[in-house]
Backbone bond lengths (Angstrom), bond angles and torsions (degrees), N, CA, C in turn:
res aa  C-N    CA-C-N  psi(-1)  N-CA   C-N-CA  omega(-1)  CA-C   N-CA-C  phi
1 X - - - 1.457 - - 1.531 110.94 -
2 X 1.169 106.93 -50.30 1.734 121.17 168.95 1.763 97.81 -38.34
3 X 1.402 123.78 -51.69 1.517 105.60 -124.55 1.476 82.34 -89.97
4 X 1.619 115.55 -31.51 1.609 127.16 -177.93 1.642 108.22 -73.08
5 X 1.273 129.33 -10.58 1.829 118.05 160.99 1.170 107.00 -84.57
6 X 1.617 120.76 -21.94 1.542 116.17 -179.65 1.362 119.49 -58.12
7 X 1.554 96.50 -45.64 1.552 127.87 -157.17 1.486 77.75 -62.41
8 X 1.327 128.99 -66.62 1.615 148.89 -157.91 1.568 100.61 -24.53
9 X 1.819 97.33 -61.46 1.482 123.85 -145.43 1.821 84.99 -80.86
10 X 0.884 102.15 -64.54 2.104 99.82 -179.50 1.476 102.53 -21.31
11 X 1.682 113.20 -75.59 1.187 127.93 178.03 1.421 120.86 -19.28
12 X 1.062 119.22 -48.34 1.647 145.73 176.25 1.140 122.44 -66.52
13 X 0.844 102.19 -70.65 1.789 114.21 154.45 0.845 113.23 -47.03
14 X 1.623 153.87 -63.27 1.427 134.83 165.12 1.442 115.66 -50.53
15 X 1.333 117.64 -37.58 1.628 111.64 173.24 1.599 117.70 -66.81
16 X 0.908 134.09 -3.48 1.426 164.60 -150.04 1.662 95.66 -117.39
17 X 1.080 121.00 -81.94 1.785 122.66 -170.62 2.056 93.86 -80.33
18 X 1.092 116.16 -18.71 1.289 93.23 168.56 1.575 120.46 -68.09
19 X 1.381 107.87 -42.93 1.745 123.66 -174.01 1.941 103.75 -55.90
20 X 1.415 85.08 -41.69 1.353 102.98 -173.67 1.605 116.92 -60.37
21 X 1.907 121.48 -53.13 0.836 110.92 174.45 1.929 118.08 -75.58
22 X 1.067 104.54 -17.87 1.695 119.56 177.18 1.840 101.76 -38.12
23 X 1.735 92.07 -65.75 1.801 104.60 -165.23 2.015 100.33 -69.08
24 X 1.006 120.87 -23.81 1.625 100.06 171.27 1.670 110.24 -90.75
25 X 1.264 87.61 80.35 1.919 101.74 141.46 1.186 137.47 -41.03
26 X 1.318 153.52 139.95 1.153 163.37 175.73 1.377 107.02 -96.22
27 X 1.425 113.74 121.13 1.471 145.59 -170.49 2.038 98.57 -85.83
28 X 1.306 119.51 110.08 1.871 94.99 169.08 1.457 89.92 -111.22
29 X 1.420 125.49 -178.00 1.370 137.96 -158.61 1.582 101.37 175.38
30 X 1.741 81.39 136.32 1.775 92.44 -169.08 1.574 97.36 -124.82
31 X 1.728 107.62 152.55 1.631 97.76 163.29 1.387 117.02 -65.05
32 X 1.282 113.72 -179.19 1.487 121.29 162.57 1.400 121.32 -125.89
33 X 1.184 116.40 138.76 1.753 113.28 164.08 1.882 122.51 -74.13
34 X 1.266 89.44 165.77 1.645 109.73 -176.13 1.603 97.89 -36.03
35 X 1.087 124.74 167.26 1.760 145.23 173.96 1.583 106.97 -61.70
36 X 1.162 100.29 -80.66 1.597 121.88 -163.46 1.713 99.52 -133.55
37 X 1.589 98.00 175.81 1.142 110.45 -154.21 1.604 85.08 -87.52
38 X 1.592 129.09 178.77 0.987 133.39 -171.82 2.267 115.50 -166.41
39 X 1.550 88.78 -23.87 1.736 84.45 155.71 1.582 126.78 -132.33
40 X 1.131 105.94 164.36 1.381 100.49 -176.52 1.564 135.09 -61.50
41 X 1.069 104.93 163.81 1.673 99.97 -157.71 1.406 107.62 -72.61
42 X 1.460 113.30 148.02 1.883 117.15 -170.83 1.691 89.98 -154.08
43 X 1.606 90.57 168.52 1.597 83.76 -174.80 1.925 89.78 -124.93
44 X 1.122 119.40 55.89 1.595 132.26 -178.08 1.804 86.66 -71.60
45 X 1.217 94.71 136.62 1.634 117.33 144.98 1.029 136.81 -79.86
46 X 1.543 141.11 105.14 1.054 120.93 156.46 0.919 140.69 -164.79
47 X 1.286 141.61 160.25 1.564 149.65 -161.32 1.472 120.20 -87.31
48 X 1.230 141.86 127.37 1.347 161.41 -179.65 1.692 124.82 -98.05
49 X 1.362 119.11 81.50 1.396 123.88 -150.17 1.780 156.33 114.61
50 X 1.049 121.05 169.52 1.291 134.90 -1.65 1.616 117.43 -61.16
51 X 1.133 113.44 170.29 1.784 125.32 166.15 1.502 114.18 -123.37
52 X 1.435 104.10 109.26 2.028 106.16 163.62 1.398 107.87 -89.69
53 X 1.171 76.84 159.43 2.048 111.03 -169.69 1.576 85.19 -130.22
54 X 2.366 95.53 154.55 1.155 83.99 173.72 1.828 96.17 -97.93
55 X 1.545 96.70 171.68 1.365 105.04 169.81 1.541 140.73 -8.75
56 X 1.176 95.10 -59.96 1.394 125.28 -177.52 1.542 107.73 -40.33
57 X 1.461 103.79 -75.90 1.439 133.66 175.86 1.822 105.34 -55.85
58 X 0.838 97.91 -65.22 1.561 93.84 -178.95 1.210 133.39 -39.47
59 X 1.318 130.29 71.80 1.518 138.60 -167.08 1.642 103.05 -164.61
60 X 1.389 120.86 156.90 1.096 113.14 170.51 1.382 124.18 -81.88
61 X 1.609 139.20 16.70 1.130 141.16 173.25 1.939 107.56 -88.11
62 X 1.098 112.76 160.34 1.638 103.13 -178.97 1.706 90.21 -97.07
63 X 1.869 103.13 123.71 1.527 86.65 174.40 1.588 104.83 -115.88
64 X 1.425 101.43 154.81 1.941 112.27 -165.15 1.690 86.34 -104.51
65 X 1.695 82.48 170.02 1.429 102.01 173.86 1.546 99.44 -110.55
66 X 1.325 118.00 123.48 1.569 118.41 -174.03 1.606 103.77 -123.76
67 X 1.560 112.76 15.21 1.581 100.97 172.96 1.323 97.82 171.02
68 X 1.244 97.21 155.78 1.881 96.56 178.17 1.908 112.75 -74.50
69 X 2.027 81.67 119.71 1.307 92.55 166.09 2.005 106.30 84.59
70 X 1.552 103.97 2.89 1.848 125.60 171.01 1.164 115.99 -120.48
71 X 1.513 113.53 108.86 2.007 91.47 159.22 1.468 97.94 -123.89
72 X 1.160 103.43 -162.73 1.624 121.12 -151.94 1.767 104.69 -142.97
73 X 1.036 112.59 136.69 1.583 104.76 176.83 1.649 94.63 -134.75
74 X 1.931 91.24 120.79 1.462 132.36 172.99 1.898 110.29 -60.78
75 X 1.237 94.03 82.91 1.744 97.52 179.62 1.789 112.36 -63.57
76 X 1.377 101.97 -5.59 1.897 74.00 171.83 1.511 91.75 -138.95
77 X 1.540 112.89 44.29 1.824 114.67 161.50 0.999 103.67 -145.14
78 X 1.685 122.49 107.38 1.043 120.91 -133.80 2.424 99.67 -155.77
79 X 1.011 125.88 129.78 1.334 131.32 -175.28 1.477 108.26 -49.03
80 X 1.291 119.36 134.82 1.317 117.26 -173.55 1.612 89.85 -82.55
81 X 1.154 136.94 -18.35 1.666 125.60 164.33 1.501 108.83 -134.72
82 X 1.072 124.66 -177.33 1.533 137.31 -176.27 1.629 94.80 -80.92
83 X 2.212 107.10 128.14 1.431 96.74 -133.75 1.726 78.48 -88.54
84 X 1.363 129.43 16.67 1.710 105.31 173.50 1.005 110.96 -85.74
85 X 1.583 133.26 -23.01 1.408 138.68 142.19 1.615 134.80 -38.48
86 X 1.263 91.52 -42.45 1.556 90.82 160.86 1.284 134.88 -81.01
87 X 1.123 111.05 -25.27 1.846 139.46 179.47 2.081 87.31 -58.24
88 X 1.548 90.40 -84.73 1.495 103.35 170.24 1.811 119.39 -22.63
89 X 0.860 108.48 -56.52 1.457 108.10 162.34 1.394 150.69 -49.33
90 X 1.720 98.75 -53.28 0.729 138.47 153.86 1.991 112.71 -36.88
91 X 1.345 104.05 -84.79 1.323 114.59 174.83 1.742 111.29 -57.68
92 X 1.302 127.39 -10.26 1.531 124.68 160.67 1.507 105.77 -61.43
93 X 1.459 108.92 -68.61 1.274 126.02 -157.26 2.127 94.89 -52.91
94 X 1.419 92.77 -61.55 1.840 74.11 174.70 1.149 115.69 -64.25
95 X 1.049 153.41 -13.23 1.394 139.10 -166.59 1.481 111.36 -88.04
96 X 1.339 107.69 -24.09 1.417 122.12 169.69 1.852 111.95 -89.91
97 X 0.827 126.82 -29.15 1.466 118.63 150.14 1.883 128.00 -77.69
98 X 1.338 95.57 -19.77 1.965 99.28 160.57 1.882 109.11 -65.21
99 X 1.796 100.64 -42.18 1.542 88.54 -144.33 1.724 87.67 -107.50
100 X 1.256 112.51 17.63 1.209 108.73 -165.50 1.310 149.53 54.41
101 X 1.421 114.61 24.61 1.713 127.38 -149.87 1.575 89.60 -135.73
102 X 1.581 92.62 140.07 1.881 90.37 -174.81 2.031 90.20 -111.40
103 X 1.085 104.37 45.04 1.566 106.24 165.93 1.296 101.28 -127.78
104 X 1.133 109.60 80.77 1.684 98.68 168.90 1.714 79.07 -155.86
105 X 1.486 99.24 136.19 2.087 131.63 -164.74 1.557 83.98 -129.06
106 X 1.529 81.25 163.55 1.353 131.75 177.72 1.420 124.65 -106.66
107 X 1.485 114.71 84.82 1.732 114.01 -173.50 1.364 107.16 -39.83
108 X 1.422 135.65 166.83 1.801 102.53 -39.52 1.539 135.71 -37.47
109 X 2.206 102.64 -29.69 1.684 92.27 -137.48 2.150 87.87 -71.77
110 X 1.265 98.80 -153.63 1.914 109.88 -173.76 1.335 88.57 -149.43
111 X 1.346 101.11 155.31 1.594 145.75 154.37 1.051 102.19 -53.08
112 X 1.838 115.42 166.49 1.714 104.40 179.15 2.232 84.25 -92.77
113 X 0.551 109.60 58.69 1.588 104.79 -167.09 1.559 94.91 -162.51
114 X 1.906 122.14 126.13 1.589 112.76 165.59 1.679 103.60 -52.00
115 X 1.819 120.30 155.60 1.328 113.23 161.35 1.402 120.19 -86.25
116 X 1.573 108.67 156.35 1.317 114.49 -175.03 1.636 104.80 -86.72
117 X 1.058 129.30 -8.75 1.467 133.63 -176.59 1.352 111.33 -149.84
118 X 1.083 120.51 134.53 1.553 137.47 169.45 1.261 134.29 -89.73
119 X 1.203 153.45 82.09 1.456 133.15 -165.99 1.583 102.69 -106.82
120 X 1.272 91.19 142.52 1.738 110.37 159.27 1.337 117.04 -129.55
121 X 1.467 118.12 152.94 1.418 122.14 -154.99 1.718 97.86 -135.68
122 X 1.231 143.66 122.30 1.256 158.91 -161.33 1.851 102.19 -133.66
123 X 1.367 107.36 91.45 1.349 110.36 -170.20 1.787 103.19 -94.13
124 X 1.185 99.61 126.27 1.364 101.95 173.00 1.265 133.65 -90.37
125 X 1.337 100.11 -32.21 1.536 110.72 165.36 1.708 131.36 -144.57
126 X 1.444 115.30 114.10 1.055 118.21 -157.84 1.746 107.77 -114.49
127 X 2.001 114.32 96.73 1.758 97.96 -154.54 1.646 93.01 -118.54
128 X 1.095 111.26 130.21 1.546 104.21 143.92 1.224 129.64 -122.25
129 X 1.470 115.40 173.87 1.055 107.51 -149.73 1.667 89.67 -149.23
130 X 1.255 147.35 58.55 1.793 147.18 171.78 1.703 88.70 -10.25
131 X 1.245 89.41 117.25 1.790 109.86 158.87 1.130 114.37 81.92
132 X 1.485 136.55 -30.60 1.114 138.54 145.93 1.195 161.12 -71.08
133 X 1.618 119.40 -48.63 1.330 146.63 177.04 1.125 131.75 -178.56
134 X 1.735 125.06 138.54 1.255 136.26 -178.51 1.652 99.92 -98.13
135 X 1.050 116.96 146.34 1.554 117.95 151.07 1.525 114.25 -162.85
136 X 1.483 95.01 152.49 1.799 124.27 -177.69 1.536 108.62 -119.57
137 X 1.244 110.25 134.45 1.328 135.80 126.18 0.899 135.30 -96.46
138 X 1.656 133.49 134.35 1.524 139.91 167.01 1.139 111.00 -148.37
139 X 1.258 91.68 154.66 1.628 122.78 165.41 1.550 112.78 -77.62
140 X 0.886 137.96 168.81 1.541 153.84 128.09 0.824 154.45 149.29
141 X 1.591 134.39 156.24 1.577 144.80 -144.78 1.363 107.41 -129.53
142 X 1.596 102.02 120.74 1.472 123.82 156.44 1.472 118.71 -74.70
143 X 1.401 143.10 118.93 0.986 138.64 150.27 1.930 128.54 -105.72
144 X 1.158 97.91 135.92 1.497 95.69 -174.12 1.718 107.71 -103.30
145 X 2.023 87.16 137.10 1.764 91.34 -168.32 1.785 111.07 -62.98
146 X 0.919 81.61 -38.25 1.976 103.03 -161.89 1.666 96.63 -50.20
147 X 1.347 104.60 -40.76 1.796 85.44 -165.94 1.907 111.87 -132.79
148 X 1.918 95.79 10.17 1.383 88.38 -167.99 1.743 132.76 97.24
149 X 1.357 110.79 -43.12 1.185 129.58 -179.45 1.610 116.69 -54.63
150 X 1.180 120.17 138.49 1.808 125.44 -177.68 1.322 107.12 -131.73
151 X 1.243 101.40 170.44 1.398 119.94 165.28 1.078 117.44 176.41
152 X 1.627 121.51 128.66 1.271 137.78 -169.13 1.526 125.71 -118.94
153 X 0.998 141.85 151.88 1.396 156.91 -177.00 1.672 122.56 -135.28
154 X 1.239 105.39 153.26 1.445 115.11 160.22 1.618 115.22 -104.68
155 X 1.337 114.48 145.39 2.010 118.25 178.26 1.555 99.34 -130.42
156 X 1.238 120.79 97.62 1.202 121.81 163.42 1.625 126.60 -113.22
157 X 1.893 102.53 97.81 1.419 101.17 178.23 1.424 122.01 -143.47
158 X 1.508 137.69 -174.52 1.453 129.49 -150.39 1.593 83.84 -156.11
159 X 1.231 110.33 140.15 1.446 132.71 160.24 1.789 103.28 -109.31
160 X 1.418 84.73 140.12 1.789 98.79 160.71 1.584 118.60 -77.35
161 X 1.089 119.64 121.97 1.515 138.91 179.26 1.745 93.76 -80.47
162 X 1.571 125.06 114.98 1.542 99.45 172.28 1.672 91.40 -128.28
163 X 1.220 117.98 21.42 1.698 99.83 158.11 1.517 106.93 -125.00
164 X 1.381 119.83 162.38 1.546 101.29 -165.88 2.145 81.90 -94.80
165 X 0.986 113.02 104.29 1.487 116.88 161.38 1.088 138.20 -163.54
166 X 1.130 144.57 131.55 1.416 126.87 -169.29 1.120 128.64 -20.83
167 X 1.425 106.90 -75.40 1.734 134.08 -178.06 1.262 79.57 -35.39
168 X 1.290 141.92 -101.43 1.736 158.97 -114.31 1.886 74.69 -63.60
169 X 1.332 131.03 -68.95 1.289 122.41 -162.71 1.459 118.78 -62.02
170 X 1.230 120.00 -32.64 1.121 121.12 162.51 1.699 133.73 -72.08
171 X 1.707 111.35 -30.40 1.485 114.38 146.58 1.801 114.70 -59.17
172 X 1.277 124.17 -15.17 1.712 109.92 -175.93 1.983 103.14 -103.26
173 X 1.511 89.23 -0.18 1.804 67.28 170.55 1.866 101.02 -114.98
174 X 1.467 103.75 -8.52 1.380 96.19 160.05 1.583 128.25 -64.79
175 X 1.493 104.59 -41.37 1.421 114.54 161.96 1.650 126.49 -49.33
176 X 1.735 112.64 -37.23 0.919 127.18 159.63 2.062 114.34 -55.90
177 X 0.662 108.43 -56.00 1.179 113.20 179.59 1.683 113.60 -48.37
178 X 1.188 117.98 -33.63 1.427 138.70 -170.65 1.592 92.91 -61.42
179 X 1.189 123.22 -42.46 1.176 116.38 -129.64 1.708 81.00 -131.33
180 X 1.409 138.83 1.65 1.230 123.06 108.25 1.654 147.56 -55.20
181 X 1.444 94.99 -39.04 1.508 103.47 155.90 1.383 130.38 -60.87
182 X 0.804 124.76 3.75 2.111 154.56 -175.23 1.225 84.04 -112.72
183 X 1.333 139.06 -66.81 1.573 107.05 -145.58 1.548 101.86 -74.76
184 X 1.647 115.28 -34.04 1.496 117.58 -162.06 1.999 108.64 -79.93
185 X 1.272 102.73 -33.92 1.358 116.00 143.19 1.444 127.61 -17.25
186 X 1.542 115.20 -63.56 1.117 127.25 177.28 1.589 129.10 -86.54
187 X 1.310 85.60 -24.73 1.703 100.51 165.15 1.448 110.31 -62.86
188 X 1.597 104.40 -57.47 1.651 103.41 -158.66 1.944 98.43 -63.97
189 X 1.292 125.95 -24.63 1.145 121.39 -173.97 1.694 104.79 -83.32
190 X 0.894 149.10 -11.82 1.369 166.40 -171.72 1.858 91.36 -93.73
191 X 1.325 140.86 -60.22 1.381 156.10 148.31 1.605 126.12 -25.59
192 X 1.521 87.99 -43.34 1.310 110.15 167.56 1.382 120.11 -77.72
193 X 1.136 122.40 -69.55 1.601 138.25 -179.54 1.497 107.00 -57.03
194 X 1.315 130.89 -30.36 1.871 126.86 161.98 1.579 116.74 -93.43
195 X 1.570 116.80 -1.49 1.678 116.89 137.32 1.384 137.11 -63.20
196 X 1.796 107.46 -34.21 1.218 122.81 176.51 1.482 111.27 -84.42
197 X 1.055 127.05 -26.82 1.336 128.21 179.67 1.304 129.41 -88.18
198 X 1.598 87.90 -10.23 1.936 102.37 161.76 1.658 113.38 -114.03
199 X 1.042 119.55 18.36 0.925 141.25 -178.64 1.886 109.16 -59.78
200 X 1.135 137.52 130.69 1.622 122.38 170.57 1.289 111.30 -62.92
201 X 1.011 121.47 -47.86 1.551 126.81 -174.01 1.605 109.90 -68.18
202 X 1.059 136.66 18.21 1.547 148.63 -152.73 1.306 92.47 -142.30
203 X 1.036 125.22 -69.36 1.750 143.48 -178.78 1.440 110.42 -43.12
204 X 1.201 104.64 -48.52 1.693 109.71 176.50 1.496 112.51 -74.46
């Protein structure tokens, strides 16, 4: 009788942590790009990548900053892709609504066209913070195929987080991102406009 209430109570208990692990779902979450389009239309080429992350960040769990110099990685909130891929994307999709050109890829894949500019993005610091603040650092360099020529920048900025929730943290480093896509934006057109002006066919 003993050994059959045991058996009972086991039973239960696994039905118990089964129900249990069933109801925690896994949350994924993607950035987003800019709204609407915002420059005029161009037919620029170009390529998006690669992008490093440091260590830390680089995993598919979303990890927070919960103390100076501590974070924590959220095992069931988690990137619907590997987030230097999304970053990468991310910053295509605006760069092609800044410069107006729907040829702008995502390293590895290509355009049916070689690109005229290359960017890579070397993020140095990638923080969040639930309820408070997002912030980025990066590196990065535009290079143009056609003639060799580069140019690189740093974007260092922080959005206010004011709901404590994912989404809200993950809309303020998308916003962040925007406003990397602005700086490289302005570069590649700055790249652009002293190609054309040395251009032979310009000269004449």
């Amino acid at each position: 009788m003993m050994k059959k209430f045991t058996a009972v109570m086991i039973l239960c208990a696994l039905a118990v942590l089964t129900v249990g692990c069933a109801s925690t779902s896994t949350q994924l979450y993607t950035l987003s790009p800019m709204a609407k389009p915002v420059g005029e239309a161009s037919i620029l080429t170009i390529t998006v990548g690669p992008v490093s992350l440091p260590a830390a960040v680089d995993r598919p769990q979303l990890v927070l900053s919960v103390a100076p110099n501590q974070v924590t990685a959220d095992e069931f909130s988690r990137w619907a892709s590997p987030l230097k891929t999304d970053i990468a994307r991310v910053v295509a999709e605006n760069l092609s609504l800044l410069l107006g050109s729907p040829y702008v890829s995502v390293f590895p894949q290509s355009v049916s066209v070689s690109p005229s500019y290359r960017v890579t993005i070397d993020v140095m610091r990638f923080e969040s913070v639930p309820g408070e603040t997002a912030k980025l650092s990066a590196i990065w360099s535009i290079r143009s195929t056609a003639d060799g020529q580069s140019q690189g920048g740093r974007t260092a900025s922080s959005e206010p987080v004011r709901e404590k929730t994912y989404a809200a943290l993950i809309a303020a480093h998308s916003r962040i991102l925007a406003v990397l896509s602005g700086d490289i934006a302005a570069a590649i057109r700055t790249l652009a406009a002293a190609s054309k002006k040395g251009s032979p066919e310009v000269a004449k």
